[in-house]
C-alpha positions in Angstrom: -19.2 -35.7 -5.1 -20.7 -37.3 -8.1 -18.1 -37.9 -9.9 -16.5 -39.5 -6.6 -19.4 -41.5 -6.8 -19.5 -42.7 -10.3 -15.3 -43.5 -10.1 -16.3 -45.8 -6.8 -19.3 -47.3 -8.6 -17.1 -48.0 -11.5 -13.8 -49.5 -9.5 -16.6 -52.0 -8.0 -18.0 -53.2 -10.9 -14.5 -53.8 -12.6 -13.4 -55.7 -9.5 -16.1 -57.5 -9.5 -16.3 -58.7 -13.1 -12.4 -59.5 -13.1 -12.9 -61.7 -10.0 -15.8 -64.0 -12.2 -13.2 -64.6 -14.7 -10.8 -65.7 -12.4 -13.1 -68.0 -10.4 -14.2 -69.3 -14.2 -10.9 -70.5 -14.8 -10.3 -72.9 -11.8 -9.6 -76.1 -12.5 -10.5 -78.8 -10.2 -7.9 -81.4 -8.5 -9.1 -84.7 -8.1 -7.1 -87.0 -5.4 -5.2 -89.6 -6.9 -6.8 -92.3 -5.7 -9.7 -91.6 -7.2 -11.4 -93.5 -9.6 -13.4 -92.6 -13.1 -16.7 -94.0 -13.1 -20.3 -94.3 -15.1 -23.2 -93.4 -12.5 -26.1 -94.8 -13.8 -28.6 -94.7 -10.7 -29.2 -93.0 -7.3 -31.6 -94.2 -4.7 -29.9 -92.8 -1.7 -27.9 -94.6 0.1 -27.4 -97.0 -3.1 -25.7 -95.5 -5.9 -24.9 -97.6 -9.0 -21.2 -97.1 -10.5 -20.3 -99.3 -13.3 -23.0 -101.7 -12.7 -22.0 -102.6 -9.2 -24.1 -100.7 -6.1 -22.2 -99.0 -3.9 -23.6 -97.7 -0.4 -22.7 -93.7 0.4 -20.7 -94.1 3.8 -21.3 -91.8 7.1 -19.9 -88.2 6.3 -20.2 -88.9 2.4 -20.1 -86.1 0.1 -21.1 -85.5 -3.5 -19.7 -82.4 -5.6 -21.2 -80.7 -8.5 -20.3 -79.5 -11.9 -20.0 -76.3 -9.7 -17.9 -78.0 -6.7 -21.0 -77.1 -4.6 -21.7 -79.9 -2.1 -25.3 -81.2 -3.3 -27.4 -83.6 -1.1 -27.1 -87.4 -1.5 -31.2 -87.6 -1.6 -31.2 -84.9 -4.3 -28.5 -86.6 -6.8 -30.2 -87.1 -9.4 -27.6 -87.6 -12.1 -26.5 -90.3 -15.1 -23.1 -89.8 -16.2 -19.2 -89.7 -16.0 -18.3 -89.2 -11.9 -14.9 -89.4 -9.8 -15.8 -91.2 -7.7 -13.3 -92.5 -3.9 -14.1 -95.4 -1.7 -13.1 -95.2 2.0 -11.5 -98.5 3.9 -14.8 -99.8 4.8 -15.5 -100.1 0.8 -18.2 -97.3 1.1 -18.1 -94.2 -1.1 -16.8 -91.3 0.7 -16.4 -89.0 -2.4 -18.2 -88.6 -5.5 -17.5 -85.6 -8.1 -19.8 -84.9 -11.0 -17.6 -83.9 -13.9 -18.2 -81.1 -16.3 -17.8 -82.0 -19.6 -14.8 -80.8 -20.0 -13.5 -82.8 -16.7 -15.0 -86.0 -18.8 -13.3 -85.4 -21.8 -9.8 -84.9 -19.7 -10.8 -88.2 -17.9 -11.3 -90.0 -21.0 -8.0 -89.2 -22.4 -6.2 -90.3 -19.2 -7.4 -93.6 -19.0 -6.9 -94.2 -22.3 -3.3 -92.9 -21.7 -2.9 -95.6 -18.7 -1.3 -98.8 -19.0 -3.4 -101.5 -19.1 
């Protein structure tokens, strides 16, 4: 019985630690209308993109590093965002990027003709 035990016990935690490494190694997928931008200030509903402020429309959601949803009056953050506008001009979308994200970003508009 207790070695059933320790063979169950053991099956879990391998299961378990090979699922963190797969969730570790998802890659996010940004739409392609979305646009890289410098977010510079938050004072919810204003958020300031590359100098211009920009109102957080109804339904509005901002992702983490994590791809959590975090709340617009909790954003606290200065840095390199994806970022989508609806058809009203309003921000529907805003990602935070990870540095790694920012570094991709980076080389892709580089990459883009101008």
């Amino acid at each position: 019985m207790r070695k059933l035990l320790v063979t169950l016990c053991l099956l879990i935690l391998q299961f378990t630690a090979g699922s963190h490494v797969a969730f570790s190694q998802q890659t996010r997928h940004f739409p392609v209308n979305s646009k890289l931008g410098h977010l510079s200030a938050v004072a919810f509903p204003l958020f300031t993109i590359d100098g211009q402020q920009v109102l957080m429309g109804a339904g509005g959601q901002i992702r983490g590093t994590d791809n959590l949803i975090i709340l617009p009056s909790t954003a606290n953050y200065n840095g390199l965002v994806r970022y989508q506008l609806d058809i009203n001009g309003t921000l529907h979308r805003l990602w935070i990027l990870t540095p790694d994200e920012a570094k991709q970003a980076k080389q892709e508009e580089a990459q883009k003709p101008k």
